[in-house]
C-alpha positions as CSV (number, residue, x, y, z in Angstrom):
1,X,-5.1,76.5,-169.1
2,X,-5.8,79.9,-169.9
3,X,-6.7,82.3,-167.4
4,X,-9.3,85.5,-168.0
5,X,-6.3,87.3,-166.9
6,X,-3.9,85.9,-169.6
7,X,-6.7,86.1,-171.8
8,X,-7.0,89.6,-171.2
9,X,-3.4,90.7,-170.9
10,X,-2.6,88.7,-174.6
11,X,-5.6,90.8,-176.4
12,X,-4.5,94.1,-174.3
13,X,-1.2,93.3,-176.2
14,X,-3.1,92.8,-179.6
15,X,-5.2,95.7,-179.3
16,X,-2.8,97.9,-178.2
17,X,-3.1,100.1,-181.1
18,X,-7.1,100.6,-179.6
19,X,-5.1,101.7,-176.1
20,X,-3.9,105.0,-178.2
21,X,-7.8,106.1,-178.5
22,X,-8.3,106.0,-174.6
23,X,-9.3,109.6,-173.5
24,X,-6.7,109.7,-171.2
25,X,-4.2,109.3,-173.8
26,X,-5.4,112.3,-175.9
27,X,-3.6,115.2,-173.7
28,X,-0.6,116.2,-174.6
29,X,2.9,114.6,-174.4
30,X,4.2,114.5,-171.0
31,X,6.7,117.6,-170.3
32,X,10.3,115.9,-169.2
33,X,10.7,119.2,-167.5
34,X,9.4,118.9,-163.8
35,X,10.5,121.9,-162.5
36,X,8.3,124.7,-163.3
37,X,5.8,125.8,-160.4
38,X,2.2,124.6,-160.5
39,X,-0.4,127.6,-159.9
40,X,-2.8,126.3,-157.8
41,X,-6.5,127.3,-155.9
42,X,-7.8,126.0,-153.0
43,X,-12.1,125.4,-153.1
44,X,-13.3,124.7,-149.6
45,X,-10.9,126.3,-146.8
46,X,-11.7,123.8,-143.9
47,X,-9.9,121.8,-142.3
48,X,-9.2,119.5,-144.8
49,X,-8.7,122.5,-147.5
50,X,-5.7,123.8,-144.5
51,X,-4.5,120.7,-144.6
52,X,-3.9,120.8,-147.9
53,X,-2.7,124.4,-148.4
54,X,-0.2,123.6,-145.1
55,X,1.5,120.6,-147.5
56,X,1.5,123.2,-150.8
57,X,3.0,125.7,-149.0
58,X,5.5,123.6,-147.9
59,X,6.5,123.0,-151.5
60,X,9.3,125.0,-153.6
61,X,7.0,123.9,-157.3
62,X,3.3,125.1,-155.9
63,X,2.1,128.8,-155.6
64,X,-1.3,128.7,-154.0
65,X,-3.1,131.9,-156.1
66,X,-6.3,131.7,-154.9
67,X,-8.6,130.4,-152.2
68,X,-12.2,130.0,-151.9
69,X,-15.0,129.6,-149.1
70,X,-17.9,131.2,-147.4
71,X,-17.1,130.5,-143.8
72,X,-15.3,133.8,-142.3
73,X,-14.1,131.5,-139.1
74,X,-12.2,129.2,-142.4
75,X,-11.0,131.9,-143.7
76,X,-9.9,133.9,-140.9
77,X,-7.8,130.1,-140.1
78,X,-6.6,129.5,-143.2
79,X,-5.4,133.5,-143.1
80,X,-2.8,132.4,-140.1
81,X,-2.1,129.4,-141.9
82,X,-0.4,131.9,-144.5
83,X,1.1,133.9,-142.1
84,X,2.7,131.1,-140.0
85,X,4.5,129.8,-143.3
86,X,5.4,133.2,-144.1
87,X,3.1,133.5,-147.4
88,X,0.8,136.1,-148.4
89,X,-2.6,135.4,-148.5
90,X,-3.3,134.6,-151.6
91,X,-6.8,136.0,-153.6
92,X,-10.2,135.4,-151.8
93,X,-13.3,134.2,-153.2
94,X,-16.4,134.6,-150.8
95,X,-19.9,135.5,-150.3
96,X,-22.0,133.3,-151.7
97,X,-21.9,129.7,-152.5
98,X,-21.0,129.8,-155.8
99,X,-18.1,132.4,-155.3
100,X,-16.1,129.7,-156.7
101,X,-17.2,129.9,-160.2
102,X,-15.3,133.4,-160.3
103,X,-12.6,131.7,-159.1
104,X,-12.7,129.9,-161.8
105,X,-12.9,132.6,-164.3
106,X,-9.1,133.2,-162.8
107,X,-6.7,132.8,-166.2
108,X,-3.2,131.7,-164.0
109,X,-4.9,128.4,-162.8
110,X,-2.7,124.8,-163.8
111,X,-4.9,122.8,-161.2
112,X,-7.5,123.5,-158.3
113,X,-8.3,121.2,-155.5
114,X,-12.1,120.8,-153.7
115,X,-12.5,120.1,-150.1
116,X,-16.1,120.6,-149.8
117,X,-19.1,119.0,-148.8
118,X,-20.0,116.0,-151.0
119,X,-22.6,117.5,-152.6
120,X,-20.7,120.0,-153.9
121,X,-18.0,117.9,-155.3
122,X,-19.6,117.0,-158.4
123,X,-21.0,120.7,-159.6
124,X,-17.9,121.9,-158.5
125,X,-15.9,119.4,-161.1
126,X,-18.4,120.1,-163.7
127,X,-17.9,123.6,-163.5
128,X,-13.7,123.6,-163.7
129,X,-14.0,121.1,-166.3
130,X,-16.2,124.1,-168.3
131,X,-13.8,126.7,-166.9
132,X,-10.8,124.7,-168.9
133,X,-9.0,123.5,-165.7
134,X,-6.9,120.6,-166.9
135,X,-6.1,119.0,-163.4
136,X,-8.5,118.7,-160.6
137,X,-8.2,117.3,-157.0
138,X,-11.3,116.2,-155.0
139,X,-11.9,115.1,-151.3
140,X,-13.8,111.9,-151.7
141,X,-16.9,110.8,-152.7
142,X,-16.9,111.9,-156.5
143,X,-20.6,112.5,-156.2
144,X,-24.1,111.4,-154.5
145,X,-25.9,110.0,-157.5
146,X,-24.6,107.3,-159.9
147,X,-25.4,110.1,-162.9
148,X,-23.0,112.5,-161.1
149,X,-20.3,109.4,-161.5
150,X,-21.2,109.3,-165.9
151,X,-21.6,113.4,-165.7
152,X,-18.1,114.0,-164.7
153,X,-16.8,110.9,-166.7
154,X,-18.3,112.1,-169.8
155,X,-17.2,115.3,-169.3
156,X,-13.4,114.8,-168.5
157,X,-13.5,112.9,-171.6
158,X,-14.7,115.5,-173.1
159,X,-12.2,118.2,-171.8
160,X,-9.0,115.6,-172.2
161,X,-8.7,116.7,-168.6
162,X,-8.0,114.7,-165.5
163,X,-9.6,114.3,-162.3
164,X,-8.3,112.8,-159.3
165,X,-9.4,111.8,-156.1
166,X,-7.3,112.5,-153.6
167,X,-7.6,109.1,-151.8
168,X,-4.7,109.2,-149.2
169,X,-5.2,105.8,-147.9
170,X,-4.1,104.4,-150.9
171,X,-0.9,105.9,-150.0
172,X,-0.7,104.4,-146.1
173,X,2.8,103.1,-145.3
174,X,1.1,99.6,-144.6
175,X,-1.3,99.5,-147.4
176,X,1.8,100.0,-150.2
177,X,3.9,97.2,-148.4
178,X,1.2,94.9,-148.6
179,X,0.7,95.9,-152.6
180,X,4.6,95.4,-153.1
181,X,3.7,92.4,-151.5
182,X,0.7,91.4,-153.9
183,X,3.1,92.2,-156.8
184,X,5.7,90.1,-155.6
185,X,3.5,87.5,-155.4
186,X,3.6,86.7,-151.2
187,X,0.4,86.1,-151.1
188,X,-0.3,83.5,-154.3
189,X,-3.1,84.4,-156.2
190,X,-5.5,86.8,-154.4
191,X,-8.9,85.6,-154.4
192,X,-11.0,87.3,-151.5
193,X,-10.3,91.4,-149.6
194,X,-12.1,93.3,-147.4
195,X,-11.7,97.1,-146.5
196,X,-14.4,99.2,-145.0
197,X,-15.3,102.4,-143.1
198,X,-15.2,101.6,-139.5
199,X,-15.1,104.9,-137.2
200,X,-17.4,106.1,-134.7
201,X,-18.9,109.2,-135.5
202,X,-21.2,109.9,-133.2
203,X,-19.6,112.7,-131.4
204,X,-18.7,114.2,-134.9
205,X,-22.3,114.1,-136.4
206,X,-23.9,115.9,-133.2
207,X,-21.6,118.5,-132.4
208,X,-23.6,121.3,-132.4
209,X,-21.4,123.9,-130.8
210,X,-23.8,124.8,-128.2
211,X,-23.1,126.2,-125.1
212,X,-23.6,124.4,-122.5
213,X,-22.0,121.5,-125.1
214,X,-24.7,119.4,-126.3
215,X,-24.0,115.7,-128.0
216,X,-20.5,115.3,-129.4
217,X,-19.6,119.1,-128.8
218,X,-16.3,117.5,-126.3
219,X,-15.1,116.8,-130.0
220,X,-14.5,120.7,-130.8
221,X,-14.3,123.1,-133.5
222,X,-13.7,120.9,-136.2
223,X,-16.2,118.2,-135.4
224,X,-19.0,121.1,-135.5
225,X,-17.6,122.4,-138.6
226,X,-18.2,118.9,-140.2
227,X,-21.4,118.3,-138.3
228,X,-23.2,121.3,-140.2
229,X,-22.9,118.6,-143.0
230,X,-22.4,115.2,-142.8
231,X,-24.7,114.6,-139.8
232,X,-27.8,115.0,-143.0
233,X,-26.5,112.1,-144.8
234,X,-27.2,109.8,-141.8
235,X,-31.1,111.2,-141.6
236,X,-31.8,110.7,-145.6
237,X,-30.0,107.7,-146.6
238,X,-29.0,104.1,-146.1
239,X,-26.3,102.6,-147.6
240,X,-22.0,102.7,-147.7
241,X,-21.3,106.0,-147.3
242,X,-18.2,106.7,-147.7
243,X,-16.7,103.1,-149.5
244,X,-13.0,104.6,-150.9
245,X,-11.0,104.2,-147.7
246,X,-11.5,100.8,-148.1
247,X,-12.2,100.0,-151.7
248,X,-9.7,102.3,-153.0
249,X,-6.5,100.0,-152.2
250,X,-7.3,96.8,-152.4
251,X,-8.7,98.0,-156.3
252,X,-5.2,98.5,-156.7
253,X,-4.1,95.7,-155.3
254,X,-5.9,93.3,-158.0
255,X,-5.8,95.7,-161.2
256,X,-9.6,97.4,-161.4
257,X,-10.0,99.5,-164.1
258,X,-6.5,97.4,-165.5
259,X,-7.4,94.6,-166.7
260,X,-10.4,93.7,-163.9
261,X,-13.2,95.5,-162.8
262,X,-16.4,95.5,-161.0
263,X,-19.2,93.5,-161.4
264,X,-22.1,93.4,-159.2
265,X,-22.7,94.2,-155.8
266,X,-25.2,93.4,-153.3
267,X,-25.9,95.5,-149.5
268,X,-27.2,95.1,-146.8
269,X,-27.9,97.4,-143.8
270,X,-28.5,96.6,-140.5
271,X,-31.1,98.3,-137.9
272,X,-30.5,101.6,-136.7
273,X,-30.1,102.0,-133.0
274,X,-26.8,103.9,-132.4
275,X,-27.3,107.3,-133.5
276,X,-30.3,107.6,-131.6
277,X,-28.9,105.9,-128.2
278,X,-26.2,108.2,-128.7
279,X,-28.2,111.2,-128.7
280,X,-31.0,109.7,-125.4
281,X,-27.5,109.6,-123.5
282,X,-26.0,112.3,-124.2
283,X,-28.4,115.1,-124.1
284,X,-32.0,113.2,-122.9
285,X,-34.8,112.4,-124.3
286,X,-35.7,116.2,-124.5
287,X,-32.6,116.6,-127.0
288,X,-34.4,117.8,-130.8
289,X,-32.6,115.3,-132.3
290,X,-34.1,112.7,-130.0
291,X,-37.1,112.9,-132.8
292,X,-34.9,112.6,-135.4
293,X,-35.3,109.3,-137.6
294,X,-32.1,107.9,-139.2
295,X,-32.0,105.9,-142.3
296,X,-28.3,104.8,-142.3
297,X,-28.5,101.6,-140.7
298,X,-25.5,101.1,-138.1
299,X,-23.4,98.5,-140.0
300,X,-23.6,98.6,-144.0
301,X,-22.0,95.2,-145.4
302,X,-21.1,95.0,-149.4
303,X,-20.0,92.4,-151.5
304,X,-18.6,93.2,-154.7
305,X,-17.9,90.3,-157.7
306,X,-14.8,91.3,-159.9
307,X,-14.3,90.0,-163.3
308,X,-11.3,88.1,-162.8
309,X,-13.3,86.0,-160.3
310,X,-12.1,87.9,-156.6
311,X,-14.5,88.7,-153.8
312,X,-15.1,92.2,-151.8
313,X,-16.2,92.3,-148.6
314,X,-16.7,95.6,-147.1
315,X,-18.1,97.4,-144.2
316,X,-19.7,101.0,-143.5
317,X,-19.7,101.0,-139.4
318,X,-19.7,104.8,-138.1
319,X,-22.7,104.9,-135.4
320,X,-21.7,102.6,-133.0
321,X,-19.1,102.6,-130.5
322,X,-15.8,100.9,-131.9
323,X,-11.9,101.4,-131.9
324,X,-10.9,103.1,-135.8
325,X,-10.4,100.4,-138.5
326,X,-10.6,100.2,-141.8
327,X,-10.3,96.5,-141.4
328,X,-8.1,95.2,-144.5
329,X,-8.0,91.7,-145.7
330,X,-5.6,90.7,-148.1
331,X,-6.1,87.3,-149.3
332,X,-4.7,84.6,-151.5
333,X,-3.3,81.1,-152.5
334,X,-0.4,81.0,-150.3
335,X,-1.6,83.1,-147.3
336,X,-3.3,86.6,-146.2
337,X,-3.0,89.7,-144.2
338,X,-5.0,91.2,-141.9
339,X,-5.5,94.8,-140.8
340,X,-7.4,94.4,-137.2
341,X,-4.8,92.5,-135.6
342,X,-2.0,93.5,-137.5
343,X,-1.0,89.8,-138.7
344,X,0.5,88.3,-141.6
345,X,0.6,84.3,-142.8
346,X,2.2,83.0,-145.9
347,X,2.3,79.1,-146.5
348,X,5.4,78.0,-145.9
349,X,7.7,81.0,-144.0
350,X,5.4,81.5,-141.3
351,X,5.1,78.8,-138.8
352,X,2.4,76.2,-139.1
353,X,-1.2,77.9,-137.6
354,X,0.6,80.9,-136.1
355,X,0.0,85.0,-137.4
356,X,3.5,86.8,-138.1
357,X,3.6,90.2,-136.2
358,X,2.6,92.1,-139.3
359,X,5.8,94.8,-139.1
360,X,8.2,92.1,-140.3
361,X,6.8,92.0,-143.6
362,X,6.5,95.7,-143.7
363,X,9.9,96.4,-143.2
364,X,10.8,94.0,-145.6
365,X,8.8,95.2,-148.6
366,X,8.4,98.5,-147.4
367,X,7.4,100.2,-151.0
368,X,10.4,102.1,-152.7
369,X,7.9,105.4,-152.5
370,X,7.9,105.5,-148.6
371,X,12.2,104.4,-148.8
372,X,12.2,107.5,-150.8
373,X,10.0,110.0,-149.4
374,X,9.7,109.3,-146.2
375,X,11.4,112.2,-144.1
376,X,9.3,114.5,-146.8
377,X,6.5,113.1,-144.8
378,X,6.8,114.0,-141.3
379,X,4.0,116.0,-140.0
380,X,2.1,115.9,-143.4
381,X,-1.1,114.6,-141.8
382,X,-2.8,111.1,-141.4
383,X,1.0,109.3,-140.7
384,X,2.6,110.9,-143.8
385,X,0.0,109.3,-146.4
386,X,-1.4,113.3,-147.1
387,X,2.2,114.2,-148.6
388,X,1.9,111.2,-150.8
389,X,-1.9,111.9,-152.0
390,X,-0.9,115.7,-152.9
391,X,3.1,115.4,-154.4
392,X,1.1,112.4,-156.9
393,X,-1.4,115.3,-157.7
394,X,1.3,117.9,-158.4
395,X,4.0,115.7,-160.0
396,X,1.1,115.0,-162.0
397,X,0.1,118.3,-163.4
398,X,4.1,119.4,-163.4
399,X,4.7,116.6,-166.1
400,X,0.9,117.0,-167.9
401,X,1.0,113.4,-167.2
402,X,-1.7,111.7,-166.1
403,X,-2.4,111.2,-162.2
404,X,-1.9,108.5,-160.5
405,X,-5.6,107.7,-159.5
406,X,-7.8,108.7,-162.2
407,X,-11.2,109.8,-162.8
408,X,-12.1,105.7,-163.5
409,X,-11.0,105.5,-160.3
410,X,-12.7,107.8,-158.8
411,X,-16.0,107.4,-160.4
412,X,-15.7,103.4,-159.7
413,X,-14.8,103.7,-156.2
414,X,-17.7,106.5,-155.5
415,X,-20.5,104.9,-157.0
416,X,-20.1,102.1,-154.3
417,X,-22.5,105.0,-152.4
418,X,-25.2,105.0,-155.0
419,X,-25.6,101.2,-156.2
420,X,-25.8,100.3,-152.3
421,X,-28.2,102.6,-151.5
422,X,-30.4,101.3,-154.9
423,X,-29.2,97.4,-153.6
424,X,-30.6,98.0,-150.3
425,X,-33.7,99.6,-150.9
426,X,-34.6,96.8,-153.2
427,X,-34.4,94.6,-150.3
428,X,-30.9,94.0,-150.8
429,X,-31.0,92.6,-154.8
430,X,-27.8,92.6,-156.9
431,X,-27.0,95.5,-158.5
432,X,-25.1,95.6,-161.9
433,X,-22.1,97.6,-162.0
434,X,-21.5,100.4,-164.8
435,X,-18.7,100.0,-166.6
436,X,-16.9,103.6,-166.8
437,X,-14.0,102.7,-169.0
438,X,-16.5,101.7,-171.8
439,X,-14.4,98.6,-172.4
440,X,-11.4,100.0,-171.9
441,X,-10.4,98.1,-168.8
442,X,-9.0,95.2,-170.7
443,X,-6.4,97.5,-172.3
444,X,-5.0,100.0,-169.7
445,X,-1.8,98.8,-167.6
446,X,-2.0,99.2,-163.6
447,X,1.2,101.9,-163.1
448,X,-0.2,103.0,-159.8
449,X,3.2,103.6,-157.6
450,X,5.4,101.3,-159.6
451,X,8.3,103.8,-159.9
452,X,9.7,105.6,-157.0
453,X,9.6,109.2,-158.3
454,X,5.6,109.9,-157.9
């Protein structure tokens, strides 16, 4: 019998002439030569741009030329940031929100990353795409509305330029085990995965750096740096969030974009109760925000359909009070894993109706990336995965290859935000998802961390 998946890996073959017309295949040859230095600028000098600039700075191929943000505080951290590593600061964009664009206007630039509020993500692509910047590295979600998603599509096309988004969990030591695993076929054919956002962010969305503390300010600076942002999302709308933790590798895990892609998806949101219990324990009835109405309901579930006939579960969960989880499911013909309680079974090596301690498996298949790179990762943030996330990126860019997580990827994982928010105001209807590829999904090959360079 033949499979969609045959059936679409035998016409890829036929049709790989079609393949060469793919916008990502229009840049240039890759460069064989890896070691010139990448001249890089940093929009959005938080904590997640320092984060950033302390793994670039660490490199001997990156020269960070110029910065950008309108917070003094940022600046003033990121300054010492410099200074600790030894580096002068580089040039300084500020003043005004769009400071940036002169930044932009900078001739030296190979690739820029953005670490800025998500609504800034997508004007801020937009712009370096119009500016001529080849590569470009965004801080999740690509944008807020589903035209953002075809806007920066469109105009990367456009461009021949690529845009990546720098989705470290993808990269987790775990996570890449359990793909080698999925490649290896451990787990049989994978029918069913779940993923999510499960965090409680309830001290992060009301720090309000008050003094005397108010809610959440016992989860300091950064928390109230984020706060000034995030917290507005929770007031205004209702649906997943923030979906690529979760979605963003188990898509790799079954070929998305590759031969399989979304099809539908259908949310629904629960009451909302935590945000403002939260906020009557914390500072009183008295509090402002005690008159504050949320939106985002306190769990947002999501099922997605895939073509190749899989099942996505996943789950938005960031006002109540819980343990962190993404809570990954793995699941196939001949067994599953599970992230929660950190358990593997496979038909046949495990014993009968008893988990495997999860660590086992790891070791064993431990992906040929982490074997590789893994003393490059100490202190690099999040368990190591931030090295992988930015060396992809730059290795990238070195080469003018294309990235490892494109702008499909991005713009497929994003719009998760948008098409729940539509699914659940329609009372939770299914909601068709775009195809971003424009076809092109049957054709392209999967090479997300199959060799062990980048």
């Amino acid at each position: 019998m033949t499979t969609r998946r045959d059936f679409v890996r035998n016409i890829g073959l036929t049709a790989a002439g079609l393949s060469l017309l793919h916008p990502n295949n229009l840049l240039a040859t890759p460069d064989p030569t890896t070691d010139r230095k990448i001249r890089l600028a940093i929009i959005g000098a938080g904590f997640r741009g320092q984060n950033h600039i302390s793994l670039a700075l660490r490199r001997t191929d990156t020269e960070i030329v110029a910065i950008c943000d309108i917070d003094d505080r940022m600046l003033q951290r990121t300054a010492n940031v410099f200074k600790k590593a030894g580096k002068p600061m580089p040039k300084v964009f500020t003043g005004d929100p769009h400071a940036y664009r002169k930044l932009l206007e900078l001739k030296e630039l190979d690739a820029i990353i953005i670490a800025t509020p998500w609504e800034w993500h997508a004007p801020m692509i937009l712009d370096a795409l119009a500016a001529g910047i080849k590569y470009i590295g965004t801080e999740v979600v690509l944008g807020i509305t589903l035209q953002d998603h075809w806007d920066v599509v469109h105009a990367a096309q456009q461009q021949k330029a690529h845009v990546m988004m720098l989705e470290n969990v993808c990269y987790r030591r775990d996570v890449m085990a359990v793909l080698n695993m999925v490649r290896q076929n451990v787990f049989g054919e994978i029918v069913h995965l779940q993923g999510g956002y499960q965090h409680d962010l309830r001290g992060i969305k009301f720090n309000d750096g008050s003094n005397p503390p108010g809610p959440g300010a016992e989860f300091g600076d950064k928390a109230f740096s984020e706060a000034r942002w995030r917290t507005e999302h929770s007031v205004h709308r209702n649906g997943d969030l923030y979906p690529t933790h979760g979605i963003g590798p188990v898509a790799m895990m079954i070929d998305i974009n590759r031969g399989n892609r979304f099809v539908s998806l259908c949310s629904f949101s629960s009451k909302t109760r935590g945000l403002h219990e939260y906020i009557l324990s914390k500072g009183g009835p008295s509090h402002p925000s005690a008159r504050v109405n949320f939106a985002l309901g306190d769990v947002v579930t999501t099922n997605i359909k895939c073509a190749n006939g899989e099942t996505i579960l996943l789950q938005h969960d960031t006002n109540l009070p819980r343990p962190y989880s993404l809570g990954f499911r793995v699941q196939g013909t001949k067994g599953l894993w599970m992230d929660v309680n950190k358990s593997i079974y496979v038909e046949g090596a495990s014993k009968n109706d008893e988990w495997d301690q999860a660590q086992i498996w790891y070791d064993k298949y431990d992906h040929p990336l982490w074997r590789r790179w893994s003393k490059d990762t100490e202190n690099a943030g999040h368990g190591g995965m931030d090295f992988f996330v930015l060396h992809g990126f730059i290795e990238a860019a070195k080469r003018n290859a294309p990235t490892p997580m494109d702008v499909y990827d991005a713009a497929a994982w994003s719009a998760i935000t948008p098409l729940s928010e539509s699914s659940v105001s329609m009372g939770n209807e299914r909601v068709d998802f775009p195809d971003f590829t424009s076809g092109q999904w049957m054709y392209r090959k999967n090479d997300f961390a199959r060799g062990d360079d980048y």
